[in-house]
Backbone as JSON Lines, residues from 0, in Angstrom:
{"i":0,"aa":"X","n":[94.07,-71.86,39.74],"ca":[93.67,-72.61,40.91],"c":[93.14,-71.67,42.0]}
{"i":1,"aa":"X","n":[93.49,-70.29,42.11],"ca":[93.47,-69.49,42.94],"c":[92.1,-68.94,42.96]}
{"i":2,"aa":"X","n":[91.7,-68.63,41.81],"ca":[90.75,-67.88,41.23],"c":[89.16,-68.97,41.32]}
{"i":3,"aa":"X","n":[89.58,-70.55,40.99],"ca":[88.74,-71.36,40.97],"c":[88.29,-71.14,42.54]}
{"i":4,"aa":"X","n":[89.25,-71.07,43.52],"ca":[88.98,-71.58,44.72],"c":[88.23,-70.57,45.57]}
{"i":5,"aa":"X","n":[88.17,-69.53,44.8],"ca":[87.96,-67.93,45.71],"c":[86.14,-68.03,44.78]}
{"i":6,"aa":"X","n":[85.98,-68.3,43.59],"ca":[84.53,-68.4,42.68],"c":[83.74,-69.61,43.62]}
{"i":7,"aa":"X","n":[84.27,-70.61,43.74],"ca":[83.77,-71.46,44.45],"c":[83.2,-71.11,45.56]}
{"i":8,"aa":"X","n":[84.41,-70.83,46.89],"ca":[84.03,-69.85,48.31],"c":[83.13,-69.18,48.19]}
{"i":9,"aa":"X","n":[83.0,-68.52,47.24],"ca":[82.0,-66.8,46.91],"c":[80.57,-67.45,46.58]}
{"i":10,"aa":"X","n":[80.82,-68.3,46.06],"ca":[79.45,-68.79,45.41],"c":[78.55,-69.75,46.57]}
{"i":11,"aa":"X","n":[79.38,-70.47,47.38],"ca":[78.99,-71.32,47.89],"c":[78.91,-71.32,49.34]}
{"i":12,"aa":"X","n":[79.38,-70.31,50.24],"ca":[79.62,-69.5,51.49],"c":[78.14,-69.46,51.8]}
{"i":13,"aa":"X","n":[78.09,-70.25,53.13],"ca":[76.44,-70.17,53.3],"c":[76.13,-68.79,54.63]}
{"i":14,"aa":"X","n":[75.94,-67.78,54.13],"ca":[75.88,-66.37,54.77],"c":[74.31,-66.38,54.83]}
{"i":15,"aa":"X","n":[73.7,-67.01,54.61],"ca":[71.66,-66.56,54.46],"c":[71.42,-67.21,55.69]}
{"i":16,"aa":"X","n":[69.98,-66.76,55.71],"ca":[69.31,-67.85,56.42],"c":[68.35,-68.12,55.32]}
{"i":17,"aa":"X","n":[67.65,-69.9,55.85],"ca":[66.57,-70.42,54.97],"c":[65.62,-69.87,55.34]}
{"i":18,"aa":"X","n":[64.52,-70.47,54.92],"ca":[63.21,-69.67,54.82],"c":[62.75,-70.32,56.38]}
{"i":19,"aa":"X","n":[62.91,-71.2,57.23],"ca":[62.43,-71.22,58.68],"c":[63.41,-70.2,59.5]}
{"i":20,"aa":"X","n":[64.32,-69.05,58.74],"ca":[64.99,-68.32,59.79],"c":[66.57,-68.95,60.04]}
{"i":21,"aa":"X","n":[66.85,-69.82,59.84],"ca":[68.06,-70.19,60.27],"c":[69.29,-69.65,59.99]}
{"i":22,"aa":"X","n":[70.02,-69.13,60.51],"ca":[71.02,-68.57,60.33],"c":[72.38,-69.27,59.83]}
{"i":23,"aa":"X","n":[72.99,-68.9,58.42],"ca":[74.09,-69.5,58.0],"c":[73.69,-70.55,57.87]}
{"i":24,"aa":"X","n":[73.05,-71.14,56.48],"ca":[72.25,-72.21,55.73],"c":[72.45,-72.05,54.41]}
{"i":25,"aa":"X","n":[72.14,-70.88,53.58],"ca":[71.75,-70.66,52.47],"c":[72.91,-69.91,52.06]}
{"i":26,"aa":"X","n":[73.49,-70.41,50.47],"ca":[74.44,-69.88,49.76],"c":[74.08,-68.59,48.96]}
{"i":27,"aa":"X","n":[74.77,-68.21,47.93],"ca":[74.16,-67.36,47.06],"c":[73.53,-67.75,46.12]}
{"i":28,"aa":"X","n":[73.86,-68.82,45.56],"ca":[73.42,-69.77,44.35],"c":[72.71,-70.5,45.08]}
{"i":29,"aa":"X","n":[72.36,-71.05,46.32],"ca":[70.92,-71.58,46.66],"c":[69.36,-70.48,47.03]}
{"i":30,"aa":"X","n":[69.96,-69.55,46.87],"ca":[68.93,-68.09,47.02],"c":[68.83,-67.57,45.62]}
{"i":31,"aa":"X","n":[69.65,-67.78,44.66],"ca":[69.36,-67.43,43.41],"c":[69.61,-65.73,43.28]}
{"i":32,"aa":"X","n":[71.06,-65.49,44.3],"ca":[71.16,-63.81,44.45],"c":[71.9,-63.85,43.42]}
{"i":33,"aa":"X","n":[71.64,-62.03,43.01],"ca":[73.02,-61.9,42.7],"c":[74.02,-61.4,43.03]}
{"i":34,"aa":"X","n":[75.31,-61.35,42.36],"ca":[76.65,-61.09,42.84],"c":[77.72,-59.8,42.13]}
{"i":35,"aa":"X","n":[77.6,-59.37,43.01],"ca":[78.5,-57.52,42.58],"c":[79.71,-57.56,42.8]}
{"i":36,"aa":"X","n":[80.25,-57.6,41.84],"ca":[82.06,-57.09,41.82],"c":[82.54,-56.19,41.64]}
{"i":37,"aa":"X","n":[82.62,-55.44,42.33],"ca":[83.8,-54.52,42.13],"c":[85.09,-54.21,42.36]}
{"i":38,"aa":"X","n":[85.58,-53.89,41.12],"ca":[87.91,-54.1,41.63],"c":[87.57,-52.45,42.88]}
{"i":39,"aa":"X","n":[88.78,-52.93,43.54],"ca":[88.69,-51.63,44.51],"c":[90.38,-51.93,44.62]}
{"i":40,"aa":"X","n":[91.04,-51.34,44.26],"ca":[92.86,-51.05,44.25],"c":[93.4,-50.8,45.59]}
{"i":41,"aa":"X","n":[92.36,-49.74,46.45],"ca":[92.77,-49.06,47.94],"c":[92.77,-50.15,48.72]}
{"i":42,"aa":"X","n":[92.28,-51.49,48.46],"ca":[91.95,-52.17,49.74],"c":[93.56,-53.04,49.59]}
{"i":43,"aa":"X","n":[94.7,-52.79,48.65],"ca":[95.89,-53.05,49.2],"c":[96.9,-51.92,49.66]}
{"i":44,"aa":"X","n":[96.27,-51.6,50.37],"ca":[97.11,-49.99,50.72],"c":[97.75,-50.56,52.02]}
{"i":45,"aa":"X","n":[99.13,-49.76,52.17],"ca":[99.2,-50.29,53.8],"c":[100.05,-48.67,54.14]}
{"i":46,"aa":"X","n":[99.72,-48.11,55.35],"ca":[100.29,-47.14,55.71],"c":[101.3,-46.81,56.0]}
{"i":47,"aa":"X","n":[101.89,-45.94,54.76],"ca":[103.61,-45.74,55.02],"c":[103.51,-43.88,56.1]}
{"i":48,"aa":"X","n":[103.7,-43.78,56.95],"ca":[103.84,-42.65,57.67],"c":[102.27,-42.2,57.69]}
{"i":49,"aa":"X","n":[101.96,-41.52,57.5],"ca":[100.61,-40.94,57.59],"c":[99.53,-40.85,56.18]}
{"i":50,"aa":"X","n":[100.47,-41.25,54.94],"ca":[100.39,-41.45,53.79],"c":[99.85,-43.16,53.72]}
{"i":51,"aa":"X","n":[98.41,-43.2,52.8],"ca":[98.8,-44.49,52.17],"c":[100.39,-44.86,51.07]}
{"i":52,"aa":"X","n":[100.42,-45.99,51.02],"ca":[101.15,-46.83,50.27],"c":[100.22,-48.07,49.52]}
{"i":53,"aa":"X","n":[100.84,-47.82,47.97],"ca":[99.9,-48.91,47.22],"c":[101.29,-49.69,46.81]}
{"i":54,"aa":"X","n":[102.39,-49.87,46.5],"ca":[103.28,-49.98,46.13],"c":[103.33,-51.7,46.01]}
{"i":55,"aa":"X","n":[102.32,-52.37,46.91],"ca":[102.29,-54.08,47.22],"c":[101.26,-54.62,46.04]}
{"i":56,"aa":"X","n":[101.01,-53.83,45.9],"ca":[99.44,-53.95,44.51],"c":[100.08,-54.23,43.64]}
{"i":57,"aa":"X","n":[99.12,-55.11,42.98],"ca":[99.64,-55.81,41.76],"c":[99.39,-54.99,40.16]}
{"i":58,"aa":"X","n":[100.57,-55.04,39.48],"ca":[99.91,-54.13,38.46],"c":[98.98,-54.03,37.64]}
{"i":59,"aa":"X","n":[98.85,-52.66,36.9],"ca":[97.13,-52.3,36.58],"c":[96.93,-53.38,35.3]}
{"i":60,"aa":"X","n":[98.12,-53.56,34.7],"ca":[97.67,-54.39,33.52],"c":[97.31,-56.3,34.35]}
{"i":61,"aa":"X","n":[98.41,-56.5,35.05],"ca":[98.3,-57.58,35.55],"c":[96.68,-57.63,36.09]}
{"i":62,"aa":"X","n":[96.37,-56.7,37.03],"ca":[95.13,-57.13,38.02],"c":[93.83,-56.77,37.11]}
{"i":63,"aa":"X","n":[93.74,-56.25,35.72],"ca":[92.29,-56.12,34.99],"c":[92.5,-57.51,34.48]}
{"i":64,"aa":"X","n":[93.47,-58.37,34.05],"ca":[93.09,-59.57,33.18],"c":[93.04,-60.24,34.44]}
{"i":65,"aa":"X","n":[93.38,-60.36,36.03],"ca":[92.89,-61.27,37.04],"c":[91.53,-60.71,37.07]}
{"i":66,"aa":"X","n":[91.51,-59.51,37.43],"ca":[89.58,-59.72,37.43],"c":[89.16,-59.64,36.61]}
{"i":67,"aa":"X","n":[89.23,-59.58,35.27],"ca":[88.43,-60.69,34.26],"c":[88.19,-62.02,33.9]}
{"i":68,"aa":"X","n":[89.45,-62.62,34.4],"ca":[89.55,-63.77,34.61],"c":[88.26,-63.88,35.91]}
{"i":69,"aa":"X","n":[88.64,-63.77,36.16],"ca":[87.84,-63.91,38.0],"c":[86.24,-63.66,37.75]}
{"i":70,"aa":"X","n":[85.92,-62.32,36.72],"ca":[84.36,-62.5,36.62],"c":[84.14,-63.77,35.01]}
{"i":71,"aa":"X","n":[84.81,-64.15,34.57],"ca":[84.48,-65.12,33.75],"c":[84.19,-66.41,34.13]}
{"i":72,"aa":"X","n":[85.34,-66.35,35.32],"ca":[84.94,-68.05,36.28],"c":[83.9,-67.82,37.13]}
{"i":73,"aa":"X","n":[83.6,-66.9,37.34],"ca":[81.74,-66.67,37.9],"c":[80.87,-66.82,37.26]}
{"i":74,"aa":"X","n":[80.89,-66.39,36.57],"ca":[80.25,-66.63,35.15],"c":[79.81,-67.65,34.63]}
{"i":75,"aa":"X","n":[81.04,-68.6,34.62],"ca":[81.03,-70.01,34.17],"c":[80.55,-70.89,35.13]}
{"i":76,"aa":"X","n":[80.57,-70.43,36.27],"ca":[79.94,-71.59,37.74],"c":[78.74,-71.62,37.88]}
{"i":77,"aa":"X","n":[78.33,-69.63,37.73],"ca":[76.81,-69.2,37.99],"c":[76.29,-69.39,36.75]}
{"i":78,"aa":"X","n":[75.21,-68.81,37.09],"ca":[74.43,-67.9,35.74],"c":[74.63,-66.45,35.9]}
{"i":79,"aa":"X","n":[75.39,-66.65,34.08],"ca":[75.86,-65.13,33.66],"c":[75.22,-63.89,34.05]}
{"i":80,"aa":"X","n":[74.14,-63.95,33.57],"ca":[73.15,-63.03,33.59],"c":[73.07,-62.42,35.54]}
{"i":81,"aa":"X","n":[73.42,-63.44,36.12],"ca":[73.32,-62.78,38.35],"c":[74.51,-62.75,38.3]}
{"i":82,"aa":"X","n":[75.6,-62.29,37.63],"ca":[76.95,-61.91,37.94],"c":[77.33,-60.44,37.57]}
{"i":83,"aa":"X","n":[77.06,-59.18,38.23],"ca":[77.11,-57.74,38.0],"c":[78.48,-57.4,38.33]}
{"i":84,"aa":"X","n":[79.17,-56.31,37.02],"ca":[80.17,-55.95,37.66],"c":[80.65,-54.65,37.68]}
{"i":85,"aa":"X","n":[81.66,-53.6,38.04],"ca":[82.1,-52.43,38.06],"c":[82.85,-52.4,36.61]}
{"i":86,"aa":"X","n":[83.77,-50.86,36.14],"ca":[84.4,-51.0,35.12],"c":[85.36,-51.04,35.96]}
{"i":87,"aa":"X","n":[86.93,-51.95,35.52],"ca":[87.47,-51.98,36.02],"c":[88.75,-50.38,35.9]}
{"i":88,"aa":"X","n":[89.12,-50.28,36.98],"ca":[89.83,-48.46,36.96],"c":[88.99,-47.76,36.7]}
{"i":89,"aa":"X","n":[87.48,-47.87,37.23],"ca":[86.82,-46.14,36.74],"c":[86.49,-45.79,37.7]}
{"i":90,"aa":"X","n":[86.34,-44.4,38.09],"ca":[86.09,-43.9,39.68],"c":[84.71,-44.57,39.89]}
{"i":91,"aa":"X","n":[83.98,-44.32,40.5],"ca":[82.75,-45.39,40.82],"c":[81.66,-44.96,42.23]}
{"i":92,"aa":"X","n":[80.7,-44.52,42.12],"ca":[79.62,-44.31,43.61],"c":[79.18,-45.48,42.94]}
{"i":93,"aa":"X","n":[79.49,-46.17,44.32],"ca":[78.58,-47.77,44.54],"c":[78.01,-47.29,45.82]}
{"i":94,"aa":"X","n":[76.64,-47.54,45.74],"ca":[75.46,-47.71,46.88],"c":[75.38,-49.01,47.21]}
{"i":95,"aa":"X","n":[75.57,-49.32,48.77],"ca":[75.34,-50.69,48.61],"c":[74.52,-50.27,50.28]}
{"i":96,"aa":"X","n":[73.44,-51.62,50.78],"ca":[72.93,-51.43,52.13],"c":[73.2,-52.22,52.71]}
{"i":97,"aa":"X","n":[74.25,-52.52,53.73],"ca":[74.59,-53.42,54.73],"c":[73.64,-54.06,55.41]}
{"i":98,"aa":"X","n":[73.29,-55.32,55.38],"ca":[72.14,-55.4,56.2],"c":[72.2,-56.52,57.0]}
{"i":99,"aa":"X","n":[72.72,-55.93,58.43],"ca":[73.07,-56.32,59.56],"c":[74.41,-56.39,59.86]}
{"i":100,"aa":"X","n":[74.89,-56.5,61.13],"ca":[76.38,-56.46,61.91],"c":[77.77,-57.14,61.11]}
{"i":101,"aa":"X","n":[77.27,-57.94,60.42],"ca":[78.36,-59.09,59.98],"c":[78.81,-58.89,58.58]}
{"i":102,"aa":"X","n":[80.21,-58.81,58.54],"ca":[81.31,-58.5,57.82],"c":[82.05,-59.38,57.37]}
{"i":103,"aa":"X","n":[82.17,-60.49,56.22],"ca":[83.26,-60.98,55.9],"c":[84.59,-61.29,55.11]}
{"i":104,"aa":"X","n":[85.3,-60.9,55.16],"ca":[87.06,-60.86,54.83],"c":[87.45,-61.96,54.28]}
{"i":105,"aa":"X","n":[87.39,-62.23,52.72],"ca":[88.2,-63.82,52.66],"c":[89.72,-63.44,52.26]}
{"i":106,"aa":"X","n":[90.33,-63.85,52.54],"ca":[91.8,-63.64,52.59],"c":[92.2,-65.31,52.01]}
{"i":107,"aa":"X","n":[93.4,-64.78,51.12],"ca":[94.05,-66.22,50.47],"c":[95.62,-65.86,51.58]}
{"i":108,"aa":"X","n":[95.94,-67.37,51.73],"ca":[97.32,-67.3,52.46],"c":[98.41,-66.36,52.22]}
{"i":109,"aa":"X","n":[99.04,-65.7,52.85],"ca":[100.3,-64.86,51.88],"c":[101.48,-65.86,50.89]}
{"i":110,"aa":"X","n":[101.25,-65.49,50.09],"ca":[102.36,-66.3,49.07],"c":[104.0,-66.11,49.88]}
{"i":111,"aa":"X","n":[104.57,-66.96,49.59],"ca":[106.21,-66.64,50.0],"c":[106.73,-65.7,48.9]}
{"i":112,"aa":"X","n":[107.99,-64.66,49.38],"ca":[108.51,-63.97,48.82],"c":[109.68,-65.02,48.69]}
{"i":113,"aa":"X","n":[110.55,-64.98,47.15],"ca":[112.13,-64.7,47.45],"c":[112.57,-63.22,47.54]}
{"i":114,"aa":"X","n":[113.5,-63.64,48.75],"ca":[113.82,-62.19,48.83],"c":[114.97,-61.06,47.75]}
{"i":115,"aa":"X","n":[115.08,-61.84,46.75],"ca":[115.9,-61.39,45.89],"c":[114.94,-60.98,44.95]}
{"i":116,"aa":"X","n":[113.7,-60.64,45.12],"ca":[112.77,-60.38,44.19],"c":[112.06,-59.03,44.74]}
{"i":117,"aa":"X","n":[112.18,-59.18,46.47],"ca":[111.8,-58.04,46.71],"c":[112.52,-56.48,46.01]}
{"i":118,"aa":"X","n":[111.83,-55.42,46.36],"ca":[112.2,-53.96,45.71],"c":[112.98,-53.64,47.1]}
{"i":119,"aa":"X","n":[113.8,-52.87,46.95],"ca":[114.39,-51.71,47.9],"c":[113.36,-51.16,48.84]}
{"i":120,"aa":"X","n":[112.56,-50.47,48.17],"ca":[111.13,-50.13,49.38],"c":[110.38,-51.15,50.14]}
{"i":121,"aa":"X","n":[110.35,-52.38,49.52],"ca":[109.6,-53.69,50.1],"c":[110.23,-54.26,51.34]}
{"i":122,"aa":"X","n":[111.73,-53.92,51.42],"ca":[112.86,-54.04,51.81],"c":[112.47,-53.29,53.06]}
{"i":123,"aa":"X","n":[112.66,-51.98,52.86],"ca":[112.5,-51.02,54.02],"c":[111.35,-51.04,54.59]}
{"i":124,"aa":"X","n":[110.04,-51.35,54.12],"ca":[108.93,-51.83,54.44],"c":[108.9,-52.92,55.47]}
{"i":125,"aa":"X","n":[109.79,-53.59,55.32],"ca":[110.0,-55.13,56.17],"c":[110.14,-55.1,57.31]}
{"i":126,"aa":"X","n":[111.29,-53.63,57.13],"ca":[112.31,-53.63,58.24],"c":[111.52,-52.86,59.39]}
{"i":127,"aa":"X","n":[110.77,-52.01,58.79],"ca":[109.78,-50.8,59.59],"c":[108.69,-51.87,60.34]}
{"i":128,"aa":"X","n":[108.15,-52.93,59.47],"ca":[107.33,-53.39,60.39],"c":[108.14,-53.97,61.29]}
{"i":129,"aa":"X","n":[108.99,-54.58,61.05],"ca":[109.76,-55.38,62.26],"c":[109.96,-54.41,63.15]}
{"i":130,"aa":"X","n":[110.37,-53.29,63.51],"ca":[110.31,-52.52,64.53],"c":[109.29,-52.11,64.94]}
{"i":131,"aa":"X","n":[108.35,-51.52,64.17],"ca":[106.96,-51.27,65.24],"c":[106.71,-52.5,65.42]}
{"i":132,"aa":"X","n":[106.69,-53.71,65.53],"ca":[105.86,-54.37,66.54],"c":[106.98,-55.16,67.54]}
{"i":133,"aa":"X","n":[108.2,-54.62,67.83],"ca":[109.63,-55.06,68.65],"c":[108.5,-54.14,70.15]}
{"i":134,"aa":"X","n":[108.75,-55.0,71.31],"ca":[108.36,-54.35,72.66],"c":[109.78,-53.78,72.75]}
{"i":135,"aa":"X","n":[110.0,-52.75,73.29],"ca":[111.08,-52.26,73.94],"c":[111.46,-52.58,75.32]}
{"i":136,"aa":"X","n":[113.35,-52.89,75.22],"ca":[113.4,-53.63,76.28],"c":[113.7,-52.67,77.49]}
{"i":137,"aa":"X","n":[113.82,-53.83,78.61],"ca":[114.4,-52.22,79.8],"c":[115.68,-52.23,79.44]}
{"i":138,"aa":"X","n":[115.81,-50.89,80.35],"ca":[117.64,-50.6,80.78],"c":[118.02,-51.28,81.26]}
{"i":139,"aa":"X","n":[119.72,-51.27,81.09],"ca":[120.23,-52.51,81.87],"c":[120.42,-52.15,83.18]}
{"i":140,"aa":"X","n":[120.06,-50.8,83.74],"ca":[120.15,-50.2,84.91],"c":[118.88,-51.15,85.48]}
{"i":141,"aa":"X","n":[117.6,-50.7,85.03],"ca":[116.25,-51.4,85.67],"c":[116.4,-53.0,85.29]}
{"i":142,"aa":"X","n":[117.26,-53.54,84.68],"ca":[117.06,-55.34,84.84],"c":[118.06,-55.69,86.34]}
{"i":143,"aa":"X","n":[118.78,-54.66,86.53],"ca":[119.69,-55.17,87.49],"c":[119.22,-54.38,88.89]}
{"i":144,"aa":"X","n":[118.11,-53.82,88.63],"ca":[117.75,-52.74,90.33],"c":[116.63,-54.28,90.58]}
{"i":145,"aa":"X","n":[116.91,-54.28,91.8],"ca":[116.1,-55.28,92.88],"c":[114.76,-54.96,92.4]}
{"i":146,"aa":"X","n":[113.36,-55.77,92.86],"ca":[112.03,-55.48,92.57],"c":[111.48,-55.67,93.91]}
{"i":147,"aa":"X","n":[110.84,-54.67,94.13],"ca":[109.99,-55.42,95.11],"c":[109.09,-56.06,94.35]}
{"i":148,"aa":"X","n":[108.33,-57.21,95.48],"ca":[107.44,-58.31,94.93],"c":[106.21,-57.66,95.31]}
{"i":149,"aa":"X","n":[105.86,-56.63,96.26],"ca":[104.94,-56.34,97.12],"c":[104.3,-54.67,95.98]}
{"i":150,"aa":"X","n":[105.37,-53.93,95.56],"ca":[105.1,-53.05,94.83],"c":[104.47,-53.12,93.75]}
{"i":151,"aa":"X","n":[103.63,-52.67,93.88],"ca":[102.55,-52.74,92.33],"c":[103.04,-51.8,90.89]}
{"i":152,"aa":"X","n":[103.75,-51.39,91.26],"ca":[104.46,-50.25,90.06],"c":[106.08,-51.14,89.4]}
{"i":153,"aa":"X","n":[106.41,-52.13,90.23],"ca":[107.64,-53.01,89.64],"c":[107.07,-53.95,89.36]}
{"i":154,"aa":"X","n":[107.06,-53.38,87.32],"ca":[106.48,-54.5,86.73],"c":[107.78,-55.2,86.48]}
{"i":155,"aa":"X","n":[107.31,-56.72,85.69],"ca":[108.94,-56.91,85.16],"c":[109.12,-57.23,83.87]}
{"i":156,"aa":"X","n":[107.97,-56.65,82.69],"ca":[108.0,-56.35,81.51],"c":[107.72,-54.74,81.23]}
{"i":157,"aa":"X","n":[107.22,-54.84,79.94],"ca":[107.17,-53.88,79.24],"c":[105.89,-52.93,79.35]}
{"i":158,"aa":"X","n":[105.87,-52.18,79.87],"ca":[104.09,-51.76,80.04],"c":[103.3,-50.86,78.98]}
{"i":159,"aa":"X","n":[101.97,-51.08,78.55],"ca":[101.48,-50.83,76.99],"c":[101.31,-51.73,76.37]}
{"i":160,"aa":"X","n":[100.61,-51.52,75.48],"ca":[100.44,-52.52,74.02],"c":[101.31,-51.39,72.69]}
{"i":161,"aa":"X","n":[102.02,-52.29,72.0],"ca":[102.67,-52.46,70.96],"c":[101.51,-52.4,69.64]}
{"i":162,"aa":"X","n":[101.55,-51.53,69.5],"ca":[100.58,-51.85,67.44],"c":[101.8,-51.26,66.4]}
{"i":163,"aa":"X","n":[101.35,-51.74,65.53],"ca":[101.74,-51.31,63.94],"c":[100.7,-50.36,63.73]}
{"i":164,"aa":"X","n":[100.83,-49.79,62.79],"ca":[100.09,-48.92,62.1],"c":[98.74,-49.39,60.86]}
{"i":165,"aa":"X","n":[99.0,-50.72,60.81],"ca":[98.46,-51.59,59.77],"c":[96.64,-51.44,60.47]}
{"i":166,"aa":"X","n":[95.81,-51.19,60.02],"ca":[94.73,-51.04,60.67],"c":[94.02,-52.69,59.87]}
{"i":167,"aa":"X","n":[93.11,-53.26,60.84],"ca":[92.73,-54.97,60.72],"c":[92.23,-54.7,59.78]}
C-alpha cells in the first residue's frame, strides 16, 4: 500500500509547467519524462555526536527487495522503458542538473513504534532527543527575584533558540 501510494505521488506530482508557461500543471507521465532512482542509504542518517548514525535504516537485505519492489511498481504504472535506475549498494557518481530553486521532500507519516521493540540505542536515542530540544528552566533564585516591568534585560523566559542537532 505504501509503495503503491509513493509510485502514484511520483508519477503524478504536477512539478512542470505546460507549454503556455504555467507553473505546477504538468506531471511526469503527462511530459512523457523520465524517472531516476537511486537507493541512497545516507539520507537515513541522523547525527549521533559529531558522527553520523545509520542505525534507524532499514536492513540491506530488507531495503534492496523494497526498492525493487518500488522500481517494479513504476514500472508497472509507467512505461518500463522511462523508468532508470542505480545498482542498488554500489558506490555511484550521479550527475544530475538542478534546474531551478525548488526542492521536494516526500515524506510518508512516521509509523508508531512499540516500545518493546525498540533497541537499547533507539532507546538512548529517544532520550537524547528529548533533552536537546527541553528549554532550560530558570533558577529558583531568578523565579522568585522581583522583575522589573520597565527593564529590558528581565526577561521572563528562556533566552535563545533551542535546536537539535537533526539538520531539516
Amino acid at each position: 500500500r505504501f509503495l503503491s501510494s509513493r509510485v502514484r505521488k511520483i508519477l503524478n506530482l504536477r512539478v512542470f509547467e505546460d507549454e503556455s508557461g504555467k507553473h505546477w500543471s504538468k506531471s511526469v507521465m503527462d511530459k512523457q519524462y523520465e524517472v531516476l532512482c537511486v537507493s541512497q542509504f545516507t539520507l537515513q542518517c541522523i547525527l549521533k555526536g559529531n558522527k553520523p548514525d545509520y542505525h534507524m535504516a532499514m536492513p540491506t537485505e530488507q531495503a534492496e527487495c523494497f526498492y525493487n519492489n518500488f522500481l517494479e511498481q513504476l514500472r508497472k504504472a509507467y512505461k518500463p522503458e522511462l523508468i532508470k535506475d542505480g545498482k542498488f549498494g554500489a558506490y555511484m557518481q550521479v550527475h544530475i542538473q538542478n534546474d531551478g530553486p525548488v526542492t521536494i521532500e516526500l515524506e510518508s507519516p512516521a509509523a508508531t513504534v512499540d516500545p518493546k521493540q525498540l533497541t537499547k540505542l533507539e532507546k538512548q536515542q529517544q532520550r537524547k532527543e528529548k533533552t536537546r530540544t527541553k528549554v532550560p528552566s530558570e533558577s529558583s533564585r531568578e523565579r522568585n527575584t522581583p522583575r522589573n516591568k520597565d527593564d529590558p534585560s528581565a526577561s521572563s523566559g528562556a533566552e535563545g533558540d533551542v535546536s537539535s542537532e537533526r539538520e531539516p
